[in-house]
Backbone as JSON Lines, residues from 0, in Angstrom:
{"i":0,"aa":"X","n":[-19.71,-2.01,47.19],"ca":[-19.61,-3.0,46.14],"c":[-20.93,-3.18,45.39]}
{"i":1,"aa":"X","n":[-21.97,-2.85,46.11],"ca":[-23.37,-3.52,45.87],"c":[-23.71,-2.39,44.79]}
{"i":2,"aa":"X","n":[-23.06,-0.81,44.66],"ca":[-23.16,0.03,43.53],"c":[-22.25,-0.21,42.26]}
{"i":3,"aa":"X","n":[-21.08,-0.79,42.3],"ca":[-20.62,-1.07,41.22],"c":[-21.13,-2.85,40.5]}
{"i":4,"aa":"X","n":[-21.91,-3.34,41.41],"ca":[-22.18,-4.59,40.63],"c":[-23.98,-4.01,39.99]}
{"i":5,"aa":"X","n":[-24.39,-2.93,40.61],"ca":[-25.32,-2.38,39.85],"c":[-25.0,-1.5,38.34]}
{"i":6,"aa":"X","n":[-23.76,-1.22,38.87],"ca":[-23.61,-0.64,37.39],"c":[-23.06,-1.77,36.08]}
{"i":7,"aa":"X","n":[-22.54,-2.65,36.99],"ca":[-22.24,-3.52,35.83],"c":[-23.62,-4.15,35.07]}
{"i":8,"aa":"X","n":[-24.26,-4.32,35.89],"ca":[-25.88,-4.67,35.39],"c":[-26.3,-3.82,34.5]}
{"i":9,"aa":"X","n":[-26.21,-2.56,35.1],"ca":[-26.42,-1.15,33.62],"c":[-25.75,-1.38,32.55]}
{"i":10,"aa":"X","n":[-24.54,-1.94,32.89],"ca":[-23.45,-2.02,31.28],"c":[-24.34,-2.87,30.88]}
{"i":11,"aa":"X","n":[-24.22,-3.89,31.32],"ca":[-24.37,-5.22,30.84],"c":[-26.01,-5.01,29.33]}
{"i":12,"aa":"X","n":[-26.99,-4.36,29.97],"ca":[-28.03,-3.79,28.94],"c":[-27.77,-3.19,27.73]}
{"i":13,"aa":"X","n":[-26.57,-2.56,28.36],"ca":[-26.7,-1.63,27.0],"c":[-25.94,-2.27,26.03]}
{"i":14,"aa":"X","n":[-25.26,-3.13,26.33],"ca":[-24.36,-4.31,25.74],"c":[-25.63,-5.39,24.84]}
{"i":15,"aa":"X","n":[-26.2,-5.41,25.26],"ca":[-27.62,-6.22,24.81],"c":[-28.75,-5.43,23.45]}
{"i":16,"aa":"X","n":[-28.44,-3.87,23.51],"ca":[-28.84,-3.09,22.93],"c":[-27.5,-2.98,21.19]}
{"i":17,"aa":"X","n":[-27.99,-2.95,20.17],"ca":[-27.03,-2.64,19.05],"c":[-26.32,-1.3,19.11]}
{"i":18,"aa":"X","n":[-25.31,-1.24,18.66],"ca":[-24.28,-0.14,18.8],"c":[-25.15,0.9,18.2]}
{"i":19,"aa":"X","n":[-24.71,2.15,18.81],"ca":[-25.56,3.47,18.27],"c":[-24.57,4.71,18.42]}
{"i":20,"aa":"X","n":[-24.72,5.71,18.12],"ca":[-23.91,6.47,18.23],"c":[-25.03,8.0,18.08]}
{"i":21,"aa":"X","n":[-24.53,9.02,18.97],"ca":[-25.13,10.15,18.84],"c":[-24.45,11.1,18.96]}
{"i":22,"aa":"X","n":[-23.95,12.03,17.86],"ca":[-22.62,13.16,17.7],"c":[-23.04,14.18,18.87]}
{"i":23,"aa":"X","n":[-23.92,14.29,18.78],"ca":[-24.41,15.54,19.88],"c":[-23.71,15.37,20.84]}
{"i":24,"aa":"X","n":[-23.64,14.05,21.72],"ca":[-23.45,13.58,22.95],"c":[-21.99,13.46,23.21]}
{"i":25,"aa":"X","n":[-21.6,12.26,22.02],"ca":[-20.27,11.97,22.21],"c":[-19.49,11.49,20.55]}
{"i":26,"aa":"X","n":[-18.52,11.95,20.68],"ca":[-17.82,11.38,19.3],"c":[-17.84,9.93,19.18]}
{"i":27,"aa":"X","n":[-18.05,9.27,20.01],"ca":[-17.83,7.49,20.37],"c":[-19.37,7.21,20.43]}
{"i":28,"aa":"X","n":[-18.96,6.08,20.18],"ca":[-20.21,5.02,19.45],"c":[-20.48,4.72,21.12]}
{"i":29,"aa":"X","n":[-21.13,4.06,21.49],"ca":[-21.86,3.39,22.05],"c":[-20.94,2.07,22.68]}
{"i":30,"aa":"X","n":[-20.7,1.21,21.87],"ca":[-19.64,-0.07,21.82],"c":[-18.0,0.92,22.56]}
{"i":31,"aa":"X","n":[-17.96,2.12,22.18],"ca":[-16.77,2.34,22.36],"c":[-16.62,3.03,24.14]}
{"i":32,"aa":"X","n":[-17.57,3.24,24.53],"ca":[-17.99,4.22,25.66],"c":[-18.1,2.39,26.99]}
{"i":33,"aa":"X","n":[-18.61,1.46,26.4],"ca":[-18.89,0.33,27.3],"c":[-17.48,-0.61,27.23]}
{"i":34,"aa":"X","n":[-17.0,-0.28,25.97],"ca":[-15.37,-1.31,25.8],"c":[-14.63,-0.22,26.85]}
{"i":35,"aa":"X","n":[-14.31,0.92,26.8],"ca":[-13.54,1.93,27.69],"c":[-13.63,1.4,28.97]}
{"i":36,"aa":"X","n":[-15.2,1.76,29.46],"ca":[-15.58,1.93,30.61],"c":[-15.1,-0.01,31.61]}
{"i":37,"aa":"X","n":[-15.44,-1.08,30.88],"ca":[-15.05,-2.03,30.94],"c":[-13.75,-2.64,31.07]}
{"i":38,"aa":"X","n":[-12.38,-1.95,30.5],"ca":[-11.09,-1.97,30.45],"c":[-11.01,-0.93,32.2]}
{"i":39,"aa":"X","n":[-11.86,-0.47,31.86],"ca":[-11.12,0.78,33.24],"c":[-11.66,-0.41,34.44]}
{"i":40,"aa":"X","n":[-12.84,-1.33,34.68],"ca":[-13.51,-1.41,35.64],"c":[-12.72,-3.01,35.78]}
{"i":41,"aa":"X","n":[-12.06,-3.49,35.02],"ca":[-11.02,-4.64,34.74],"c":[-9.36,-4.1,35.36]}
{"i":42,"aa":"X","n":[-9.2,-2.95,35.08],"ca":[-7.69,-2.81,35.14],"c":[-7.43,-2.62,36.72]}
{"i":43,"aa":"X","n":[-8.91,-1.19,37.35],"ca":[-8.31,-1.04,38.67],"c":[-8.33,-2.44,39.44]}
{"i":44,"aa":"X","n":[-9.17,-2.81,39.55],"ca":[-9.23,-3.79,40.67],"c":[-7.61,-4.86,40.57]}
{"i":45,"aa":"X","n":[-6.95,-5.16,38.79],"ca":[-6.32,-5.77,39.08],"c":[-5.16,-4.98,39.36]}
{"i":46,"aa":"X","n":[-4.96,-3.25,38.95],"ca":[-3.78,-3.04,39.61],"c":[-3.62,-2.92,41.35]}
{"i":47,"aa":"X","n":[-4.78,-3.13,41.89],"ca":[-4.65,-2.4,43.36],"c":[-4.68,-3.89,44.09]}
{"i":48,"aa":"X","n":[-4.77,-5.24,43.55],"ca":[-4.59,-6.47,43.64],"c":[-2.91,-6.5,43.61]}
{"i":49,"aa":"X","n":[-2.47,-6.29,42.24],"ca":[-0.81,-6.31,42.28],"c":[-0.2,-5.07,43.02]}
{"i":50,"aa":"X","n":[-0.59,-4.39,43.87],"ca":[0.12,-3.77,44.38],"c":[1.03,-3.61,45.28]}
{"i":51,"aa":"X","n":[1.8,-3.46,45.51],"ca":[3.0,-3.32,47.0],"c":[2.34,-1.93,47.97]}
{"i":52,"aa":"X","n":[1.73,-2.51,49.14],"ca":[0.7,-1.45,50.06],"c":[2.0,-0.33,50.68]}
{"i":53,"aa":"X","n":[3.61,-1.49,50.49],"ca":[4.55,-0.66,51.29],"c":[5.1,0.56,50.32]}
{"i":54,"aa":"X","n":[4.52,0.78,48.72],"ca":[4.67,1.66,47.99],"c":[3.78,2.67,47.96]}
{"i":55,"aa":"X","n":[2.56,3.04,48.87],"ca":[1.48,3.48,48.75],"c":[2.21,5.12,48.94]}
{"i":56,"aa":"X","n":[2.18,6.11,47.5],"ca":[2.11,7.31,48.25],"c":[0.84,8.41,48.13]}
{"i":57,"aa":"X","n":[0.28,8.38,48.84],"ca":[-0.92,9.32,48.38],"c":[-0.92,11.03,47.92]}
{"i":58,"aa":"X","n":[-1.23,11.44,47.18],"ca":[-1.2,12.73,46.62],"c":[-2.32,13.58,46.67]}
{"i":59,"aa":"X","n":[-2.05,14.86,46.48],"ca":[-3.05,15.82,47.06],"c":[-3.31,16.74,45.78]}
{"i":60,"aa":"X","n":[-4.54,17.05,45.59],"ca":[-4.56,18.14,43.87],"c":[-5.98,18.14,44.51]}
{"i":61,"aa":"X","n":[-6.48,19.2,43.49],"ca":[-7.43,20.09,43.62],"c":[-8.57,19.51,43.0]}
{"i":62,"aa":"X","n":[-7.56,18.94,41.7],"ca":[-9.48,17.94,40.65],"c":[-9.1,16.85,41.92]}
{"i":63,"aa":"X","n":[-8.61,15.95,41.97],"ca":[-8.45,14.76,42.75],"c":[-10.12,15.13,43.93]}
{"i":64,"aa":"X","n":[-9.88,16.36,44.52],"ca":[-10.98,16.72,46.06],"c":[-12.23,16.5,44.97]}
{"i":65,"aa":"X","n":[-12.3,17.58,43.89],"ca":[-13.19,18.31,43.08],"c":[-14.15,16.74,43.03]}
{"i":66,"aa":"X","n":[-13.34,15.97,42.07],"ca":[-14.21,14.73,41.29],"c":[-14.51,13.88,42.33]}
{"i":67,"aa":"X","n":[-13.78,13.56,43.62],"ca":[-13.85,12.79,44.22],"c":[-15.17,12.97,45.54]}
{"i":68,"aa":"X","n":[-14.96,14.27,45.78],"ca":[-16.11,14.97,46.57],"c":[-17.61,15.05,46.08]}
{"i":69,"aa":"X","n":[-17.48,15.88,44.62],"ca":[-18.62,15.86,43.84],"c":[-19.23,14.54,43.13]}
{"i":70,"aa":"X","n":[-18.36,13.78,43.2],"ca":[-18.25,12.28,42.24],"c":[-18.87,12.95,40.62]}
{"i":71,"aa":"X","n":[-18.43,14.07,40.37],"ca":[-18.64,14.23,38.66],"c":[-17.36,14.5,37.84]}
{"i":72,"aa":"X","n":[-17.3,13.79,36.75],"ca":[-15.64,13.98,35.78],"c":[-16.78,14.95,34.92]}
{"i":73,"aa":"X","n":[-15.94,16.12,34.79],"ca":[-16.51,16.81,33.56],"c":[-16.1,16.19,32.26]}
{"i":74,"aa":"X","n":[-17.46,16.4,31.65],"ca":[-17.23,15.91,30.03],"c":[-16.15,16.32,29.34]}
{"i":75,"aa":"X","n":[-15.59,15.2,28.25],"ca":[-14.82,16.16,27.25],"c":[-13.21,16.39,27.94]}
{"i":76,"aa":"X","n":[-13.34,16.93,28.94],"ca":[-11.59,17.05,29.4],"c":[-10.65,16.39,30.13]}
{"i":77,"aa":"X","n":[-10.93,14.78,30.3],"ca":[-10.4,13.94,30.52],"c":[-9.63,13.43,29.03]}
{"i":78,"aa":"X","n":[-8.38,12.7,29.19],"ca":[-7.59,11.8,28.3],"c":[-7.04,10.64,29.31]}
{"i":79,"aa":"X","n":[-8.07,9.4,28.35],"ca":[-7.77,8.27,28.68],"c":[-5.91,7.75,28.19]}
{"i":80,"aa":"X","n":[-5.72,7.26,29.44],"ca":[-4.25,6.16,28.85],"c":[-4.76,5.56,27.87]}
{"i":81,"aa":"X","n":[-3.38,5.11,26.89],"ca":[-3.93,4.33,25.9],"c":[-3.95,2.81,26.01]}
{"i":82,"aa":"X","n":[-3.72,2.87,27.39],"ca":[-3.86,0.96,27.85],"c":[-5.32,0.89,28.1]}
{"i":83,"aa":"X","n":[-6.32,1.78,28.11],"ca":[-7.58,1.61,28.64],"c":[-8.6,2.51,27.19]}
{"i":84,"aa":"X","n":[-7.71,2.23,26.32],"ca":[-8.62,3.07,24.75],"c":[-9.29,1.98,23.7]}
{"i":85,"aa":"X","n":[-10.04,1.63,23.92],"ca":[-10.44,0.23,22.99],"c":[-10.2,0.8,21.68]}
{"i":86,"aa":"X","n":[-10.24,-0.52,21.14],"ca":[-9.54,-0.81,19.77],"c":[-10.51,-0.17,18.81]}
{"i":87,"aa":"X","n":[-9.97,-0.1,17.13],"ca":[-10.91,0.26,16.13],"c":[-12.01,-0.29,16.14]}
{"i":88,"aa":"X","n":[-12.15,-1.55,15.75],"ca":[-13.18,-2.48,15.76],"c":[-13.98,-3.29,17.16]}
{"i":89,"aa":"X","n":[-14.87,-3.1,17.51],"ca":[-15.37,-3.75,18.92],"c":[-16.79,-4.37,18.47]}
{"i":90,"aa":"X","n":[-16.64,-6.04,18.84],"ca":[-18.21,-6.54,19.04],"c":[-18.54,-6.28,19.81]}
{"i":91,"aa":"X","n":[-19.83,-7.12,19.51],"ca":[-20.65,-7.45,20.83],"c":[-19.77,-8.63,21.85]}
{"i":92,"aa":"X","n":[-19.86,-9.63,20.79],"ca":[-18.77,-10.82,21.64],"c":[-17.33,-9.77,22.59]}
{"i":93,"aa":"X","n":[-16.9,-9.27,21.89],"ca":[-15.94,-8.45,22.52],"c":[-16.24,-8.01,23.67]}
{"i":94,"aa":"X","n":[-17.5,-7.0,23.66],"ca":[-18.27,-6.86,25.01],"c":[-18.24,-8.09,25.91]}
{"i":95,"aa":"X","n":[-19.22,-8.83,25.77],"ca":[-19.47,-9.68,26.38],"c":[-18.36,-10.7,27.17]}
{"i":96,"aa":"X","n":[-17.12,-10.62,26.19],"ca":[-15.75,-11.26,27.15],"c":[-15.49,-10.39,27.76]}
{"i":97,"aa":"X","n":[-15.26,-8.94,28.0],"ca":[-14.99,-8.03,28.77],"c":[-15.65,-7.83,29.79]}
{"i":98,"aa":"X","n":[-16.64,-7.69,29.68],"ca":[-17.75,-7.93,30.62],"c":[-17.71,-9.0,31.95]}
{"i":99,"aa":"X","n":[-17.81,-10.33,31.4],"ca":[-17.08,-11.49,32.59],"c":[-15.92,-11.23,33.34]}
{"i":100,"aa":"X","n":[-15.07,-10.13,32.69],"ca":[-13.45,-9.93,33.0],"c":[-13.62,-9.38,34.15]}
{"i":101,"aa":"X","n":[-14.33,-8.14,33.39],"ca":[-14.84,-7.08,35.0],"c":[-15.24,-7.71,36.06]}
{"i":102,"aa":"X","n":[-16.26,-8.17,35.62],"ca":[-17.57,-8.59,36.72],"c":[-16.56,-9.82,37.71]}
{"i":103,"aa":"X","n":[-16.13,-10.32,37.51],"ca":[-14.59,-11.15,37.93],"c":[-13.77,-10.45,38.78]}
{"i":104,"aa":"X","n":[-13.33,-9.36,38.24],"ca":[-12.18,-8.43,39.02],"c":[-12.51,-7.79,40.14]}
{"i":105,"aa":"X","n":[-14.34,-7.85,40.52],"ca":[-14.25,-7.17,41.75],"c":[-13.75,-7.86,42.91]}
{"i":106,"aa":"X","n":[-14.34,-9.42,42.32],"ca":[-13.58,-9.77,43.87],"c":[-12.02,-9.19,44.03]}
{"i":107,"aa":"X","n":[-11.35,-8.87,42.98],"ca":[-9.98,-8.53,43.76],"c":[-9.88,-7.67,44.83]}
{"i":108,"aa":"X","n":[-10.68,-7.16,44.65],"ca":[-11.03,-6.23,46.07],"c":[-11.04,-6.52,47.24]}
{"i":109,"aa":"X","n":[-11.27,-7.86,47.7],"ca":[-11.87,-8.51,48.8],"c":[-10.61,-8.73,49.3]}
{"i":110,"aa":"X","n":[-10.64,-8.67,50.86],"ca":[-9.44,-9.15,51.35],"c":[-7.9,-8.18,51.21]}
{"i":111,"aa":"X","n":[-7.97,-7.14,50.53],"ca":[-6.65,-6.25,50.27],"c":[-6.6,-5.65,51.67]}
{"i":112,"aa":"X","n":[-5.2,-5.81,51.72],"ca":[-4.35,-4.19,52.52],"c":[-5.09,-3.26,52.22]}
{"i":113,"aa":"X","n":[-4.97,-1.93,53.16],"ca":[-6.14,-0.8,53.18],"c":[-5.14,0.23,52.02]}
{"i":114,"aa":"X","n":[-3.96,-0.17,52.34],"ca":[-2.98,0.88,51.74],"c":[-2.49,0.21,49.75]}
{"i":115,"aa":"X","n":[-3.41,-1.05,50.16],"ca":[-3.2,-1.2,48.14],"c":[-3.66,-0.48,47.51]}
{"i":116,"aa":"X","n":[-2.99,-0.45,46.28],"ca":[-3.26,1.1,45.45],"c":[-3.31,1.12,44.17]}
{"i":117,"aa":"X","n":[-3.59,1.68,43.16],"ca":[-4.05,2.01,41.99],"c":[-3.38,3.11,41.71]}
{"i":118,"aa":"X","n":[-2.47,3.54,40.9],"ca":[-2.1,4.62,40.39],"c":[-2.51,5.59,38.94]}
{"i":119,"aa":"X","n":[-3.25,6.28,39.24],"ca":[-4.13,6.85,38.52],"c":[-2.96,8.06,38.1]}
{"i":120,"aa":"X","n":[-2.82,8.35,36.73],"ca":[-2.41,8.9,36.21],"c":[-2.59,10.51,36.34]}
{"i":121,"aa":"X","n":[-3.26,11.23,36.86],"ca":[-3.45,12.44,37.16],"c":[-3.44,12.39,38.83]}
{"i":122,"aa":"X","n":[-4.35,11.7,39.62],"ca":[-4.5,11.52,40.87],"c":[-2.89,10.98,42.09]}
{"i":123,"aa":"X","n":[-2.48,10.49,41.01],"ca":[-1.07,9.86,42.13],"c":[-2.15,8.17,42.72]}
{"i":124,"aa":"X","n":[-1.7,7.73,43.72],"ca":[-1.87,6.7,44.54],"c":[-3.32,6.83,45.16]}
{"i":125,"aa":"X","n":[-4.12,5.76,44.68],"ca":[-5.63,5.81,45.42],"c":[-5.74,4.22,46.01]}
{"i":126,"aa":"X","n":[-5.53,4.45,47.58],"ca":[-5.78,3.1,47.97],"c":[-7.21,2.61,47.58]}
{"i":127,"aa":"X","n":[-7.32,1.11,48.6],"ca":[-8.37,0.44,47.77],"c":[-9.5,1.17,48.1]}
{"i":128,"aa":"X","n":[-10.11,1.93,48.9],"ca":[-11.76,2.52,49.8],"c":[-11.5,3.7,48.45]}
{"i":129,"aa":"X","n":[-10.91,4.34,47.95],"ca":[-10.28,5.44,46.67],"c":[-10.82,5.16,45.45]}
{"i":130,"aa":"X","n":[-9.69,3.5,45.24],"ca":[-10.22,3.39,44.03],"c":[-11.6,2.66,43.68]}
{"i":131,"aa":"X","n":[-12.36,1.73,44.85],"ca":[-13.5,2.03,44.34],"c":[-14.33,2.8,43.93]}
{"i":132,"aa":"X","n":[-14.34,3.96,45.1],"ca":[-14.78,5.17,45.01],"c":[-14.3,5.87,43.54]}
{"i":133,"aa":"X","n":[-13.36,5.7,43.25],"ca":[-13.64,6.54,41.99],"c":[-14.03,5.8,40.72]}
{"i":134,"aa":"X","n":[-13.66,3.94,40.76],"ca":[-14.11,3.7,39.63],"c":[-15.52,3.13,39.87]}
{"i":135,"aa":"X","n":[-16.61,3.88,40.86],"ca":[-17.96,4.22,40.91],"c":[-17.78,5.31,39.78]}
{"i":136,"aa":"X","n":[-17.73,6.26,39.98],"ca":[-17.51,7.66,39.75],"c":[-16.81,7.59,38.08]}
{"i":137,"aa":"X","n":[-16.28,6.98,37.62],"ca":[-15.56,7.05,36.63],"c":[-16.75,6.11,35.41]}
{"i":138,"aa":"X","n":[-17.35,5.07,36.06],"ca":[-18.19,4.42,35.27],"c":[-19.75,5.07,35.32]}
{"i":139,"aa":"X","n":[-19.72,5.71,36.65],"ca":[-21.43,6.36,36.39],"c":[-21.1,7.41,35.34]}
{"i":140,"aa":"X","n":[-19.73,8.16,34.98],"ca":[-19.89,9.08,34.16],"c":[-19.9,8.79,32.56]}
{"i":141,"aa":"X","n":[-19.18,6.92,32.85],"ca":[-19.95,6.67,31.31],"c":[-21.54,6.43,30.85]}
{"i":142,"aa":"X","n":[-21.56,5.78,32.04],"ca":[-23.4,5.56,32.07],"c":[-24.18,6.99,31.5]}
{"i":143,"aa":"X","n":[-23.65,8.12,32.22],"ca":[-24.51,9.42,31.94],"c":[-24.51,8.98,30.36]}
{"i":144,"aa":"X","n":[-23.13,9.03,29.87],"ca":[-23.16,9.62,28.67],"c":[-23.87,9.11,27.9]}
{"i":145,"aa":"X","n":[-23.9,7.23,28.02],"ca":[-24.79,6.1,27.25],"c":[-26.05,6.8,27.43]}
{"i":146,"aa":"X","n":[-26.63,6.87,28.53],"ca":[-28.24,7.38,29.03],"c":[-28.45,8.76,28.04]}
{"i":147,"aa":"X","n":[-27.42,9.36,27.88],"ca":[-27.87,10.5,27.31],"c":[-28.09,10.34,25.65]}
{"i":148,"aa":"X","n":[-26.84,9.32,25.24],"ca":[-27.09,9.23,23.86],"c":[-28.39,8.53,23.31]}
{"i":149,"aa":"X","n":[-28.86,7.57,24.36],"ca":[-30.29,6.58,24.04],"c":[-31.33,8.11,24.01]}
{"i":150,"aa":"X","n":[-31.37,8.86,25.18],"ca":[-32.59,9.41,25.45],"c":[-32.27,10.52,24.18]}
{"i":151,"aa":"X","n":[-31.7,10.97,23.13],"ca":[-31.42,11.93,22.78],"c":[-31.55,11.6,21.11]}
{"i":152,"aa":"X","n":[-31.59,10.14,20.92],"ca":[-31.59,9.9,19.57],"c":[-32.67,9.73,18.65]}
């Protein structure tokens, strides 16, 4: 837990920083890479909160070992759901309510069945020790990208 409330601290800066954008890096602005990453770090905790543990089926694939072992999403060939695609327009205020949302949702974590779950759209069923683990892994790979667009501009 003590790594994803560090990364929220990372968001939280760059949220403090004005929107920027660097084509090299990423087609998305800056605002759009922290609204994403923020919807994703909001949604798991509350789907694996609403979950039925007696529905848990776990699934087996090859990226699932790959990303989860290595903890790296390669750039570029992921497609986000569009429940987790922020909108045209994003503030700062926008940030900043999103932000509390997250930082909120970890406690959902606390206290779950081992077998509550998150259903990740490529992965199948990731109980809760899973889906932290990957939405570590899913937000350090936005961080890279932020880190890369600051150091690169």
């Amino acid at each position: 837990m003590e790594k994803l409330q560090n990364q929220l601290k990372e968001i939280e800066q760059f949220i403090e920083k004005q929107e920027f954008s660097n084509l090299a890096i990423s087609k998305s602005s800056s605002y759009w890479q922290i609204d994403h990453t923020l919807r994703v770090f909001e949604g798991i905790p509350q789907a694996v909160a609403n979950s039925n543990p007696n529905e848990f089926k776990p699934k087996r694939s090859f990226l699932k070992w790959m990303i989860m072992t290595f903890h790296k999403i390669p750039r570029g060939k992921g497609r986000a759901p569009k429940h987790v695609l922020p909108e045209d327009h994003i503030t700062k205020a926008d940030l900043l309510n999103r932000f509390e949302s997250a930082k909120s949702g970890l406690t959902n974590f606390n206290n779950l069945d081992e077998q509550s779950h998150f259903r990740h759209p490529m992965f199948g069923d990731l109980n809760v020790k899973e889906s932290k683990k990957f939405l570590g892994i899913h937000t350090e790979h936005h961080l890279k990208i932020l880190r890369d667009m600051v150091k690169k501009k």
